[in-house]
ZASE-17889 format. One record per residue (C-alpha): residue number from 1; y, z, x; residue in three letters. Coordinates in steps of 0.25 Angstrom, whole numbers, plus 5000, padded with zeros to 4 digits. Example, Ala and Ser with C-alpha at 12.3 -4.5 7.8 and 13.67 -1.06 7.14 Angstrom:
residues 2
1/4982/5031/5049/Ala
2/4996/5029/5055/Ser
***
This chain:
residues 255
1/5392/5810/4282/Unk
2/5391/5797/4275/Unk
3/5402/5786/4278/Unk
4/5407/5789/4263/Unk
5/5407/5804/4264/Unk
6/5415/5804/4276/Unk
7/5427/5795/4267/Unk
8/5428/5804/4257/Unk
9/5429/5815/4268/Unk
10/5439/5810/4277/Unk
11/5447/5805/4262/Unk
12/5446/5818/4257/Unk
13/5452/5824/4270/Unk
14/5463/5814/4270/Unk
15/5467/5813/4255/Unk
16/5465/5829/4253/Unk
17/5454/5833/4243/Unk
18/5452/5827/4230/Unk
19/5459/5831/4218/Unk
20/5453/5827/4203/Unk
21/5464/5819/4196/Unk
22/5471/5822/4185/Unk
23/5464/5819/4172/Unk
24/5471/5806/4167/Unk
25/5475/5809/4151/Unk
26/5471/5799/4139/Unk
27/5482/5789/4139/Unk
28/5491/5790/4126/Unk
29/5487/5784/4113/Unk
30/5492/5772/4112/Unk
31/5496/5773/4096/Unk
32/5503/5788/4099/Unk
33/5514/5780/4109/Unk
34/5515/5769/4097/Unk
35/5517/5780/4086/Unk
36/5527/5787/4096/Unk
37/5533/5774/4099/Unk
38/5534/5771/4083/Unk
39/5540/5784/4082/Unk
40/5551/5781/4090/Unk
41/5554/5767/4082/Unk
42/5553/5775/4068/Unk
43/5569/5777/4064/Unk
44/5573/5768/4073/Unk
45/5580/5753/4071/Unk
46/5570/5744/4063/Unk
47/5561/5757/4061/Unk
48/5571/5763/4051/Unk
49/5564/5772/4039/Unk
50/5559/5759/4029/Unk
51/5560/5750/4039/Unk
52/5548/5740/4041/Unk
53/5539/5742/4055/Unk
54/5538/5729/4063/Unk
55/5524/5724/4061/Unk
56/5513/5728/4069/Unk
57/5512/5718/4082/Unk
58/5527/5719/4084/Unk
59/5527/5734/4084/Unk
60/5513/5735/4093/Unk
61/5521/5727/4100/Unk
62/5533/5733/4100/Unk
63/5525/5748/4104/Unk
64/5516/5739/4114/Unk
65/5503/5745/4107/Unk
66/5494/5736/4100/Unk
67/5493/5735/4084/Unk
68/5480/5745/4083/Unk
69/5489/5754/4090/Unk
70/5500/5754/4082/Unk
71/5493/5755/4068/Unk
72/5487/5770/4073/Unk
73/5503/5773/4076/Unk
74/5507/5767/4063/Unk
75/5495/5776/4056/Unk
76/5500/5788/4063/Unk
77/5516/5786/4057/Unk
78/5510/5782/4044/Unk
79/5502/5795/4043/Unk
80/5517/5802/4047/Unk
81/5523/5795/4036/Unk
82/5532/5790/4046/Unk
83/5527/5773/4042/Unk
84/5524/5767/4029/Unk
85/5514/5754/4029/Unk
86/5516/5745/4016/Unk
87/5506/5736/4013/Unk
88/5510/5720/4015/Unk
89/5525/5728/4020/Unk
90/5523/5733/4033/Unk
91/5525/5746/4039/Unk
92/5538/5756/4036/Unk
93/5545/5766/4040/Unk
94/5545/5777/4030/Unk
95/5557/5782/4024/Unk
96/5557/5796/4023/Unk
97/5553/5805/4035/Unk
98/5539/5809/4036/Unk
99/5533/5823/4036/Unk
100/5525/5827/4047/Unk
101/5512/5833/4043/Unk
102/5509/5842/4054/Unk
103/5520/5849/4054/Unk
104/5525/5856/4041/Unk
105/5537/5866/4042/Unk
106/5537/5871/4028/Unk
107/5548/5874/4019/Unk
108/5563/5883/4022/Unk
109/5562/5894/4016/Unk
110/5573/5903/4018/Unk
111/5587/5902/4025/Unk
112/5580/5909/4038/Unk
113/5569/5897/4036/Unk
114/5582/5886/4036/Unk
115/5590/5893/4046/Unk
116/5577/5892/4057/Unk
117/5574/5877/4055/Unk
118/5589/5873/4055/Unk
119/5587/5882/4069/Unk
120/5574/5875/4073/Unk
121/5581/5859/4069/Unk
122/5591/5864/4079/Unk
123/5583/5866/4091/Unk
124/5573/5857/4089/Unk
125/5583/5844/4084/Unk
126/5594/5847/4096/Unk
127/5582/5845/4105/Unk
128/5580/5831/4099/Unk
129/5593/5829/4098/Unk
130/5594/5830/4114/Unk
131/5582/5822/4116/Unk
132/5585/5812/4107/Unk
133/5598/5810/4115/Unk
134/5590/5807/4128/Unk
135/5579/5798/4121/Unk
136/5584/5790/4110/Unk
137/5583/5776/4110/Unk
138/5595/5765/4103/Unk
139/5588/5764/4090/Unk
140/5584/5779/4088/Unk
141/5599/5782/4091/Unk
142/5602/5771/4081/Unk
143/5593/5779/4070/Unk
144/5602/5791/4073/Unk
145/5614/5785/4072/Unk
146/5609/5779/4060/Unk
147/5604/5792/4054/Unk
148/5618/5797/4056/Unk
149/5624/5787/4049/Unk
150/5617/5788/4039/Unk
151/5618/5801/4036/Unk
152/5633/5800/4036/Unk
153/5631/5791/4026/Unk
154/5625/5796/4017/Unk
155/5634/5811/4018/Unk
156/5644/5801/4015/Unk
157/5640/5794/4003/Unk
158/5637/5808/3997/Unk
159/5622/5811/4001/Unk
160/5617/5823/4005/Unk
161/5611/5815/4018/Unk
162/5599/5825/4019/Unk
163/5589/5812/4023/Unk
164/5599/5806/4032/Unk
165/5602/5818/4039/Unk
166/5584/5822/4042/Unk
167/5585/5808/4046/Unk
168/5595/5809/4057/Unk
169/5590/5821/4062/Unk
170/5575/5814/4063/Unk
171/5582/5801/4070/Unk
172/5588/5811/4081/Unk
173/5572/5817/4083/Unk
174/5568/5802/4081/Unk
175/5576/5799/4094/Unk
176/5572/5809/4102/Unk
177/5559/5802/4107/Unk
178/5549/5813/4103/Unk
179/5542/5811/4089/Unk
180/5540/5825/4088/Unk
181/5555/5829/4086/Unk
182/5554/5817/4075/Unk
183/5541/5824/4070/Unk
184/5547/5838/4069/Unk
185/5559/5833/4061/Unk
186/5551/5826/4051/Unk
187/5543/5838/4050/Unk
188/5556/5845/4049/Unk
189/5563/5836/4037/Unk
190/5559/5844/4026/Unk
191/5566/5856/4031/Unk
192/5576/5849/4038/Unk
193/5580/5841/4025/Unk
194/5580/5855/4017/Unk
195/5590/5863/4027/Unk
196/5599/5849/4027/Unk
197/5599/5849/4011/Unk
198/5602/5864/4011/Unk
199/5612/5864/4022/Unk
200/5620/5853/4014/Unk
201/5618/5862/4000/Unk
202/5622/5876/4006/Unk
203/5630/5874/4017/Unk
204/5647/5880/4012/Unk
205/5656/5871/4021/Unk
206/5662/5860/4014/Unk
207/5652/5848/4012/Unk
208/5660/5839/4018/Unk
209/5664/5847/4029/Unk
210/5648/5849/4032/Unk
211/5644/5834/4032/Unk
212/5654/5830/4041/Unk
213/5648/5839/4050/Unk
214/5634/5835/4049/Unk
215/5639/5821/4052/Unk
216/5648/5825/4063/Unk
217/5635/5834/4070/Unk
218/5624/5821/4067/Unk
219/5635/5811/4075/Unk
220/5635/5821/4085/Unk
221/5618/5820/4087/Unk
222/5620/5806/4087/Unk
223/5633/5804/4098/Unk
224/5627/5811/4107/Unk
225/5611/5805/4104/Unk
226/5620/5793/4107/Unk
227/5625/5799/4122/Unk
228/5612/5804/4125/Unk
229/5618/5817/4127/Unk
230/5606/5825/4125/Unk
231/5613/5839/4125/Unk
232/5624/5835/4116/Unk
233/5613/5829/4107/Unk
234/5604/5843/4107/Unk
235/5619/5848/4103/Unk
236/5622/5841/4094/Unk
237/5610/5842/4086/Unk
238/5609/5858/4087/Unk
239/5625/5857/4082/Unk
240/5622/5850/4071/Unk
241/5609/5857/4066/Unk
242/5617/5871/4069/Unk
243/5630/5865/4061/Unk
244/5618/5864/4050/Unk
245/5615/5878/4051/Unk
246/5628/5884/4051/Unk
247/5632/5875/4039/Unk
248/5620/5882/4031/Unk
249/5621/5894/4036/Unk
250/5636/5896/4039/Unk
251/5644/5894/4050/Unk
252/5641/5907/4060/Unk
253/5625/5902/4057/Unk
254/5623/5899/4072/Unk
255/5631/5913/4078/Unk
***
């Protein structure tokens, strides 16, 4: 047997037979970890809706990608809606939420249709809720707080605080560190917006009596977003989202 043969025998009787390895995966795109990156800034402090985007070497910077990347992220976010380039301006944040393309839930149609997605909103927003607790950072609690505000606000000064209250909700799945939660609940806004409308028209308790709730239920989401209390946060948001149902539909809606 030749010297070299022999190696390799007496290796493979000491080291065991060998294995293939494990085929090693295609590293991650580089623009998809700046778009999720961005993601997470977008509603944050200084990444406000109509807020003006730092420029382009001080963001690459910021993301640790290089320009050419992060153009292909903005490309992706302006396609989405979710950034606005204006020549000789800069790049903004847009004002309204965008619609999701890919993912078009129709219209409510009937009570049953309203009474299932108020169902669905509770499941899938407690989950974000809890997750948001666990993963949100300072200026993403910041935005919700913010939101929350504002949304006292503007039931205060007589609105019927429709945009402020889709906008709190999408703050909570902002925070909750995965963009498909944010995604879902831009897809959602349509509908969301309809039940919240419809709920503030049809609902028989005492107007006043019914805002104050809604107010009390939000500062509920954010104290314990705040705590980090997970649990509290999934029950928090289901309460709230429940208190919804059972104000449109009457109180024993949830027997």
């Amino acid at each position: 047997m030749p010297p070299n043969s022999r190696t390799a025998s007496n290796s493979r009787l000491v080291n065991g037979p060998e294995t293939p390895s494990a085929p090693i995966p295609p590293p991650r795109l580089l623009s998809d970890k700046a778009y999720e990156d961005l993601m997470q800034l977008l509603g944050t402090r200084g990444f406000e809706p109509r807020a003006r985007l730092p420029g382009e070497t001080a963001l690459a910077q910021r993301l640790g990608v290089s320009r050419p990347v992060l153009r292909q992220a903005f490309a992706r976010l302006r396609e989405e809606g979710r950034i606005d380039a204006r020549k000789g301006s800069g790049t903004f944040v847009t004002d309204a939420l965008p619609q999701v393309k890919p993912l078009s839930l129709g219209t409510l149609e009937n009570i049953a249709d309203i009474r299932a997605f108020l169902e669905f909103r509770c499941f899938m927003e407690g989950e974000a809720a809890a997750r948001a607790a666990l993963m949100r950072n300072a200026d993403q609690m910041h935005q919700v707080s913010l939101c929350r505000e504002r949304f006292d606000q503007a039931l205060a000064d007589g609105g019927d605080a429709v945009e402020e209250d889709v906008a709190f909700h999408d703050a909570v799945a902002q925070a909750c560190g995965n963009r498909f939660f944010s995604m879902t609940m831009t897809a959602l806004a349509p509908q969301t917006r309809f039940s919240i409308g419809l709920s503030r028209s049809l609902a028989g308790r005492p107007r006043d009596a019914r805002r104050a709730g809604v107010c009390q239920e939000h500062a509920a989401v954010e104290a314990a977003l705040k705590q980090q209390d997970a649990t509290a946060a999934r029950q928090a948001m289901e309460a709230h989202l429940r208190g919804g149902i059972a104000r449109l539909f009457g109180s024993g809606a949830n027997d």
